[in-house]
C-alpha positions as CSV (number, residue, x, y, z in Angstrom):
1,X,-3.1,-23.0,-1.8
2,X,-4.8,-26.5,-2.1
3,X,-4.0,-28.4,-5.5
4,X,-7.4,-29.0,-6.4
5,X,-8.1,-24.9,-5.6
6,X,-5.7,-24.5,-8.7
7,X,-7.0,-24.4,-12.4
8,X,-5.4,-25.8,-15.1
9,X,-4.3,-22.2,-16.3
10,X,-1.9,-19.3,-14.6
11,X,-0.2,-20.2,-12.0
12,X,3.1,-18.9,-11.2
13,X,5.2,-19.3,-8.2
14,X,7.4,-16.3,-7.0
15,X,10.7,-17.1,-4.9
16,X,12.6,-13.5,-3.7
17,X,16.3,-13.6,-2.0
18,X,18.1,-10.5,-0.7
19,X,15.0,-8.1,-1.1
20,X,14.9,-7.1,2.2
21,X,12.7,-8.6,5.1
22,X,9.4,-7.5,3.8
23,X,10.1,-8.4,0.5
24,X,11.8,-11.7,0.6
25,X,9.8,-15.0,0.5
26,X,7.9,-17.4,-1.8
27,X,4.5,-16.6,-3.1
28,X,2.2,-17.9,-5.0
29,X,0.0,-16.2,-7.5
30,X,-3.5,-17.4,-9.7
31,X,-4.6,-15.5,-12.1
32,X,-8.1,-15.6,-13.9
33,X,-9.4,-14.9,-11.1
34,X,-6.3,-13.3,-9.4
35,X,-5.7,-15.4,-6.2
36,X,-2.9,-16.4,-3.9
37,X,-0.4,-15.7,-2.0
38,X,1.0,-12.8,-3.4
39,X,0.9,-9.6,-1.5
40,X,-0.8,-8.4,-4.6
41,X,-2.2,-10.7,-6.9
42,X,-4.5,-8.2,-8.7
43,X,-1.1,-5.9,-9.8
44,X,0.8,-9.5,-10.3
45,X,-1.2,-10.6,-12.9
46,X,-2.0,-7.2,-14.5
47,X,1.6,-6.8,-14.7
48,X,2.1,-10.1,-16.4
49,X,-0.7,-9.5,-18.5
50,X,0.8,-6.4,-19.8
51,X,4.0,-7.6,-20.7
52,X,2.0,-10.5,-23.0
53,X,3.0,-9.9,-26.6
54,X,1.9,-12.3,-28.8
55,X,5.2,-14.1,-30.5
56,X,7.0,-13.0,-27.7
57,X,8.2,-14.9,-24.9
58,X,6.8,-13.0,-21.7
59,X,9.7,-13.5,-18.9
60,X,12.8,-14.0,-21.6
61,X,16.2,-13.1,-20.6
62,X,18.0,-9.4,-21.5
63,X,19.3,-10.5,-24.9
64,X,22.8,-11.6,-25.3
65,X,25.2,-8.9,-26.4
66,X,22.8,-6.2,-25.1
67,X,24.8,-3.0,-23.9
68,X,23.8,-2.4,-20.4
69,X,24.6,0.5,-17.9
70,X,27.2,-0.6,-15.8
71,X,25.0,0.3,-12.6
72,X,24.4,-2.5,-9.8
73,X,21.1,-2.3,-8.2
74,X,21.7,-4.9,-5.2
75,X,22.0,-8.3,-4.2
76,X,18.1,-9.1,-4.5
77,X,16.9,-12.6,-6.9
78,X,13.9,-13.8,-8.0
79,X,12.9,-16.9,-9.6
80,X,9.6,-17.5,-10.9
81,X,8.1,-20.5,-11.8
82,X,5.2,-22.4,-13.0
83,X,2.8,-21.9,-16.4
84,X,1.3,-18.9,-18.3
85,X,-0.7,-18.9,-21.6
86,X,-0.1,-22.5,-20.8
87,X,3.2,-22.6,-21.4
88,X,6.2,-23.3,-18.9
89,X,8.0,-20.5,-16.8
90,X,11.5,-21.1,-15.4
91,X,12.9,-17.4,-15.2
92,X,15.4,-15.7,-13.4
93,X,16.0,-12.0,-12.4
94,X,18.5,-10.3,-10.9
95,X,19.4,-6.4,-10.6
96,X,23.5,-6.8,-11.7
97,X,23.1,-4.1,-14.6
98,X,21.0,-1.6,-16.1
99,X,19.5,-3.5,-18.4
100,X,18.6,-6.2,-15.6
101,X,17.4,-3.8,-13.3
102,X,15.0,-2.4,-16.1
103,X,13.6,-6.4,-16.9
104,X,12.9,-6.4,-13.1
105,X,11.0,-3.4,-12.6
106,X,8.9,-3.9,-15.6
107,X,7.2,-6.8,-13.7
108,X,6.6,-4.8,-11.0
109,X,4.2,-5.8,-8.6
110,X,4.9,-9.4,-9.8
111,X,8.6,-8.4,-8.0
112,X,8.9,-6.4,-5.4
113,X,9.8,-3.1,-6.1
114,X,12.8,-1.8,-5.4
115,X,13.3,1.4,-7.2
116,X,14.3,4.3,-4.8
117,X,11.9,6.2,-3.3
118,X,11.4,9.7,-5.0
119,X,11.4,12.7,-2.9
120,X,8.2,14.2,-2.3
């Protein structure tokens, strides 16, 4: 994506490690109108949208002190970057415990998702 194709509003840049070969890469996703990258900008910015609560900061860490599941769900990162509601992103994820996994899959399609597959 061009620099001048970017408005001065959502724009966030999605970096995956260890997610597999399909999943693993850097994409980039605009929102309002959703553009980019991103396999699926359209779900990537819902997502985000939906996880918007005013007060709130949308991609903050599981809370210090939190009592997770002591469950690993695999080696996969992300990082996300860039601004939303016009405010800076620097985030992190990983899948190390419950809680973790459960931050990740929430912003699902923004991550790739990596739940199991459920039998039919």
């Amino acid at each position: 994506m061009r620099d001048e194709d970017r408005a001065d509003g959502d724009h966030l840049t999605v970096t995956v490690h260890n997610a597999g070969r399909e999943a693993d890469g850097t994409y980039e996703v605009e929102c309002h109108p959703a553009r980019g990258s991103h396999p699926d900008p359209d779900g990537a910015c819902a997502v985000v949208e939906r996880n918007t609560r005013w007060g709130r900061e949308v991609f903050a860490p599981v809370p210090e002190g939190s009592v997770c599941t002591m469950q690993y769900g695999g080696p996969a990162t992300a990082h996300v970057t860039g601004t939303w509601n016009g405010r800076p992103v620097d985030a992190w994820f990983d899948r190390a415990d419950g809680c973790r996994i459960a931050r990740w899959d929430r912003f699902v399609p923004l991550l790739p998702d990596l739940r199991p597959a459920r039998p039919s």
